[in-house]
C-alpha positions as CSV (number, residue, x, y, z in Angstrom):
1,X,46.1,-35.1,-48.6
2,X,45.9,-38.8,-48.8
3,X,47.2,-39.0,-52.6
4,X,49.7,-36.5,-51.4
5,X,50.6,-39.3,-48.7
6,X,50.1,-42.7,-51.4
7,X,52.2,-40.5,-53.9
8,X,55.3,-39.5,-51.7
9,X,55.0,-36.1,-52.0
10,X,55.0,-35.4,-47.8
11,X,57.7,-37.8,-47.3
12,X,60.1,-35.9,-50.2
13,X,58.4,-32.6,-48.7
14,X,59.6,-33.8,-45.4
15,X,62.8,-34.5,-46.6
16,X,63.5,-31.1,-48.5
17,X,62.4,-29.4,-44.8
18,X,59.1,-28.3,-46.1
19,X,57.3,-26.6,-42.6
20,X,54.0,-25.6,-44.7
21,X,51.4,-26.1,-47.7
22,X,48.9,-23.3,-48.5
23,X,46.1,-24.7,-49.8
24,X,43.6,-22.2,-51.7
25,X,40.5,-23.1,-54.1
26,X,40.4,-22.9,-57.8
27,X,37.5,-20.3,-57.9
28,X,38.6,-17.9,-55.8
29,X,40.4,-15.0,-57.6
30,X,40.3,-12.7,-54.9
31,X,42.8,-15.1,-52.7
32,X,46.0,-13.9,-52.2
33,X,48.1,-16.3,-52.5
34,X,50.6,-17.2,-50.0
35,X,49.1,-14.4,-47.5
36,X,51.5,-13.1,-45.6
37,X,49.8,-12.5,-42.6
38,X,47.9,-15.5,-42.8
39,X,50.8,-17.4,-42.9
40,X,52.3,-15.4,-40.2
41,X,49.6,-16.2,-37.8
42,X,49.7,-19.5,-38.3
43,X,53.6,-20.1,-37.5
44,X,52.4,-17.5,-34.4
45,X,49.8,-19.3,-33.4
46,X,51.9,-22.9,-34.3
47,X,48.2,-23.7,-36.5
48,X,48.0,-27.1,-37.8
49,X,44.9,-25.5,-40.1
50,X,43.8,-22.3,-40.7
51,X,40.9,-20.8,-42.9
52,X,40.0,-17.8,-43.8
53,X,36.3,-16.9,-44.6
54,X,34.0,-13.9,-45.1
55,X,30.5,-13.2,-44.1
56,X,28.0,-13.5,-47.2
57,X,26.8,-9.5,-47.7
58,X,23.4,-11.8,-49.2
59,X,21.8,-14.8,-48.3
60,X,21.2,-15.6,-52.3
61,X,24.9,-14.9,-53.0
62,X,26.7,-17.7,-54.1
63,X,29.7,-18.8,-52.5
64,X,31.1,-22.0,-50.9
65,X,30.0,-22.1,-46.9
66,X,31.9,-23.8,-43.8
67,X,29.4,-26.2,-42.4
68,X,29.7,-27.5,-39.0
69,X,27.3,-30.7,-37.8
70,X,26.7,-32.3,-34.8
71,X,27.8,-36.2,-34.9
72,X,26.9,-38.4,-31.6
73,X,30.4,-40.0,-30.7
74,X,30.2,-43.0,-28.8
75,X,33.5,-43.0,-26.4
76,X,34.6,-45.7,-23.4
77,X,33.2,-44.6,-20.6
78,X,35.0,-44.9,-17.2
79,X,33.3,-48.4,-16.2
80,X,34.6,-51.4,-17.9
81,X,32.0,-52.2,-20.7
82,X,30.1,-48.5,-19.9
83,X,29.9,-46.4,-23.2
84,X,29.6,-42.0,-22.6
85,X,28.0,-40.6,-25.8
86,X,29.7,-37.1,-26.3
87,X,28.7,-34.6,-29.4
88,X,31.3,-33.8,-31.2
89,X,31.3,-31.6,-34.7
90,X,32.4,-32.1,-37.7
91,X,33.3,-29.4,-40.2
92,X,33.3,-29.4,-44.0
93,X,33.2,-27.0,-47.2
94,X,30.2,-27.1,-49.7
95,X,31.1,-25.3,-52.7
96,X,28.3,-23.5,-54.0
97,X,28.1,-25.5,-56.7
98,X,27.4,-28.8,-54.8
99,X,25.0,-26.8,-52.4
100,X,21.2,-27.4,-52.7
101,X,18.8,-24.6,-53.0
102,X,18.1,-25.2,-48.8
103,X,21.9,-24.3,-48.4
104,X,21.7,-20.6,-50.7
């Protein structure tokens, strides 16, 4: 969303009282678009993100996967000059066609 941000399109989306973007990927022709109850759940649920996924029926089948890995986070710790380390995760999508064969 950052060239959404650069360009001004949240700021004019702001101004026209915009509440929600539904984001979807390109190669998915099965996604309904603007899903009502997904949308619903969200507002329900006052979401900031929400995604829907689907357990592969394979392991060979090729579809994009939600990843999550664990990063060490280095956070000030309650001494002055002390440091806690806390793991954290972070999530991301690999499309199946960026995935290498450990991934399918």
């Amino acid at each position: 969303f950052k060239a959404m941000l650069h360009a001004g399109i949240l700021a004019d989306a702001k101004h026209r009282e915009v509440e929600s973007f539904f984001v979807m990927s390109t190669d998915n022709i099965l996604t309904r678009v603007a899903d009502p109850f997904l949308l619903g759940y969200c507002q329900t649920t006052h979401a900031d993100v929400v995604v829907k996924l689907f357990e592969k029926t394979y392991a060979t089948e090729s579809c994009g996967l939600l990843l999550q890995r664990p990063v060490k986070v280095h956070i000030d710790g309650p001494e002055k000059g002390a440091q806690d380390v806390v793991r954290e995760f972070r999530t991301r999508i690999v499309e199946c066609f960026d995935q290498n064969r450990d991934l399918r």
